[in-house]
N, C-alpha and C positions, 0 to 999 in steps of 0.2 A: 618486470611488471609495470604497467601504468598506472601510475598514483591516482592523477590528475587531470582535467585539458583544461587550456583556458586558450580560447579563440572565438571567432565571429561565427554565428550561427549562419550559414547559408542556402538550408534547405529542411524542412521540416514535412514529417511523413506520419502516418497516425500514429505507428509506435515507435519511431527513431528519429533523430536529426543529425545534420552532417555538420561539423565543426571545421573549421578550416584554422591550423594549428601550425604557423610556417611554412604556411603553401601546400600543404597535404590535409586534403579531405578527410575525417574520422567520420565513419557511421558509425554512429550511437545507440545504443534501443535504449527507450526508456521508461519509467511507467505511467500511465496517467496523471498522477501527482507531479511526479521531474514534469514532466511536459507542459502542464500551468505555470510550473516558474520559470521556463525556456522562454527569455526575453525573443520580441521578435526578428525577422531575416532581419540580417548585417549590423545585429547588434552583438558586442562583447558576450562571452557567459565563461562560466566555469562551473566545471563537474567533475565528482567523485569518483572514481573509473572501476569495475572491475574486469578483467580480462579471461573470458572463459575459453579454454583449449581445448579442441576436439584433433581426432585424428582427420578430420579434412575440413576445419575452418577453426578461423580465430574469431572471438565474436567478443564486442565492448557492449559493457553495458556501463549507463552513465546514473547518477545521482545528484542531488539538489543538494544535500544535507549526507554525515560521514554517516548520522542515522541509523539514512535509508540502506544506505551500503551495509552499515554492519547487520543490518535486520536478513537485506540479501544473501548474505554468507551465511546466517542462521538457518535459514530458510532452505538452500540448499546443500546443506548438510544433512536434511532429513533424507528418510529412504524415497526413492519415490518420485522427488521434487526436481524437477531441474529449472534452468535460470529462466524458462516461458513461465511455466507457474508461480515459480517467486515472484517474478514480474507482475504479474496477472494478481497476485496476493496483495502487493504493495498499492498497487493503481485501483484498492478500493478505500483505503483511508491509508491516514496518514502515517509515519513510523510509530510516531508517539501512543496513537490510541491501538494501533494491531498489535504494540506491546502490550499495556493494558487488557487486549482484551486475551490473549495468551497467559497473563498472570493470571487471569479471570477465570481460566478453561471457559470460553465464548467458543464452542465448535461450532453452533449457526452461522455464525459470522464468514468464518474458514471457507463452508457447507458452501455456503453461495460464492464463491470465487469458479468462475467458469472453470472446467479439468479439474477439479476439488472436489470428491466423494465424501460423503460423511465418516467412512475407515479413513481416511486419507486426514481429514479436518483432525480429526480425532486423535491422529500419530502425531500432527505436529504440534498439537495442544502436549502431549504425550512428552516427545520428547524436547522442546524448548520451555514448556513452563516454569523449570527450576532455573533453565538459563539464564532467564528474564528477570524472574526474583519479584521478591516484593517492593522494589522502587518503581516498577510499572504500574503495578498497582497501584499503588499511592498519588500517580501522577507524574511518575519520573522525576521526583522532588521536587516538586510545584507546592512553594508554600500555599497557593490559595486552596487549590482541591480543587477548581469550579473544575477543568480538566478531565478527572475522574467520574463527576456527576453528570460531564455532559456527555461521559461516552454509555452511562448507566440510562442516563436517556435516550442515546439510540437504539440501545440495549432493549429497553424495556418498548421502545417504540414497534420494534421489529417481534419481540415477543406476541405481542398483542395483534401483529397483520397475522401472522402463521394462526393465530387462534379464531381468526374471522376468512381465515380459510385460505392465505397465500402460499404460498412454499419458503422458506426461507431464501434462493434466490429469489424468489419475487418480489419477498419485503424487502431485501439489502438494495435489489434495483431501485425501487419504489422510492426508498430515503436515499438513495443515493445523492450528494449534494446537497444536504437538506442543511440550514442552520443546528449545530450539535446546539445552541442554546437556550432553544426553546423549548418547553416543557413535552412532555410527552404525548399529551392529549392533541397537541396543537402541530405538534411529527404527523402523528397518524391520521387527524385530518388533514394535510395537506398532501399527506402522500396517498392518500384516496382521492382527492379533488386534482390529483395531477401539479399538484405547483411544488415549489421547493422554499 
């Protein structure tokens, strides 16, 4: 198994980068989020590794944070789910609040992940909720809490497009990016006016 890489980034692709690890190139896939924190070409990085085996390829997927990795293994342990989706699930927030919002049963959330049905949203609410526990909820033990409330305000931000007539992928694109700290009022105007 590969734990680990740590080497020079030397070629970046929209969902994978190649690592160069004592002279041997690694493609990596990775998810939108990993991808933000991929310092840029021919700098240092290091990442999480998981190592998926098929009968006619070996495929690395990389992580920012042990996290995102252990969300991914959660992730495709459900029926269903293989490591594009998990992917695709990760690269729309962050580990901390897709926990959170799994403690939550958020299936809107899930619903909007591209290859994500609403039975599909709904099994992995299903079966990782208890995994998760109530420390997600909470914040992942974040004494402050603001954490929790600022995912209750995307929460509530995306509640409110689907009732002015989005689809839930449409509000998740919409807020996509959007500062979690602003009030909810101030998400949904801006994710109508186009800005973030």
């Amino acid at each position: 198994m590969i734990e680990r890489l740590c080497g020079v980034i030397v070629a970046k692709g929209e969902d994978g980068v190649v690592m160069s690890v004592g002279g041997v190139g690694f493609l990596v896939d990775v998810s939108s989020m990993t991808m933000g924190d991929v310092p840029a070409l021919g700098e240092q990085a290091e990442l999480f590794t998981y190592l998926h085996v098929r009968e006619e390829a070996l495929q690395l997927f990389g992580f920012s944070t042990e996290e995102e990795r252990g969300l991914f293994r959660m992730l495709i342990g459900v029926s269903k789910i293989g490591p594009k989706l998990a992917l695709a699930a990760l690269s729309i927030r962050r580990a901390p609040e897709l926990k959170r919002a799994l403690a939550a049963g958020d299936v809107a959330l899930f619903d909007a992940v591209p290859g994500i049905g609403r039975k599909t949203a709904e099994r992995i609410i299903l079966e990782l909720r208890e995994k998760i526990g109530q420390a997600a909820l909470l914040g992942g033990g974040e004494t402050s809490g603001e954490a929790g409330v600022a995912s209750d305000s995307i929460g509530l931000a995306r509640a409110a497009l689907v009732e002015l007539g989005y689809t839930s992928a449409e509000a998740e694109k919409l807020l996509f990016g959007s500062d979690a700290d602003s009030s909810v009022e101030e998400l949904v105007r801006r994710a109508l006016a186009g800005e973030k």
